[in-house]
N, C-alpha and C positions, 0 to 999 in steps of 0.2 A: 049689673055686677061691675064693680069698678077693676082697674088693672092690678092695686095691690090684693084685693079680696082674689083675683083668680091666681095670682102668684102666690100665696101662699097655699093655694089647692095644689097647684102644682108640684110646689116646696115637700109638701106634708105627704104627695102621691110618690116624689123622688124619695122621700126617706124610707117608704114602705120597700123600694127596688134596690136603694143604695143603702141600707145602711150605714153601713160603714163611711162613705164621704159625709159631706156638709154640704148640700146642694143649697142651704139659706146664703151661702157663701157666693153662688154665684152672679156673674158682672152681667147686664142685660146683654151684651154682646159674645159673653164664651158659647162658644161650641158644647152643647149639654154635654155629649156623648162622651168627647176626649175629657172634659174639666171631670168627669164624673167614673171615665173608665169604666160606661156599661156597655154590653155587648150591641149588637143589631135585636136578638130577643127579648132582654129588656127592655129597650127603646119602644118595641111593638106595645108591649105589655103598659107602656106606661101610657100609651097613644090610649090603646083599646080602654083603661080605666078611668082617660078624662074623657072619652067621647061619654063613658057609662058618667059621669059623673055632670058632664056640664050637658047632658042629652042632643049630642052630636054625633056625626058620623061621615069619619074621616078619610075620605080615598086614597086607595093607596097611592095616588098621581101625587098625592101632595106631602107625601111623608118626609119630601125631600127639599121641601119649602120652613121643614121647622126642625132645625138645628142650635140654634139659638133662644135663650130665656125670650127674650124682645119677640123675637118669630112667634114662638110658640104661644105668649098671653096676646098677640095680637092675630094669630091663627084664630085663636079662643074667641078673643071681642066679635071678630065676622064671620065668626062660622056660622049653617044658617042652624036650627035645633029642629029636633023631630017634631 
């Protein structure tokens, strides 16, 4: 899977949480959470739907390694899958 095909999983999983923002809007380096104004629960929520979707599983040691668009699709590239 290349980096734009898991960034627009991403993009498409942020629309389901945010409606309301433009997450296609974001810079590979914003802060998802502030650019996007979602809580600590939705953050979970969107972790817990790309582990279900890219068959990963995400400790929580590391939830604090993906803050960023960049972080997060190259979180995804080396995660290992079940």
């Amino acid at each position: 899977m290349t980096e734009a095909e898991i960034r627009e999983i991403v993009i498409n999983s942020l629309k389901q949480i945010a409606p309301d923002m433009a997450p296609e809007k974001l810079h590979p380096d914003d802060n998802i959470r502030e650019k996007l104004e979602i809580d600590s629960f939705d953050a979970l929520r969107l972790l817990v739907e790309l582990d279900e979707k890219f068959g990963m599983e995400t400790p929580e040691e590391d939830y604090g390694k993906i803050r960023t668009m960049r972080g997060l699709v190259n979180y995804i590239l080396q995660a290992p899958r079940k």
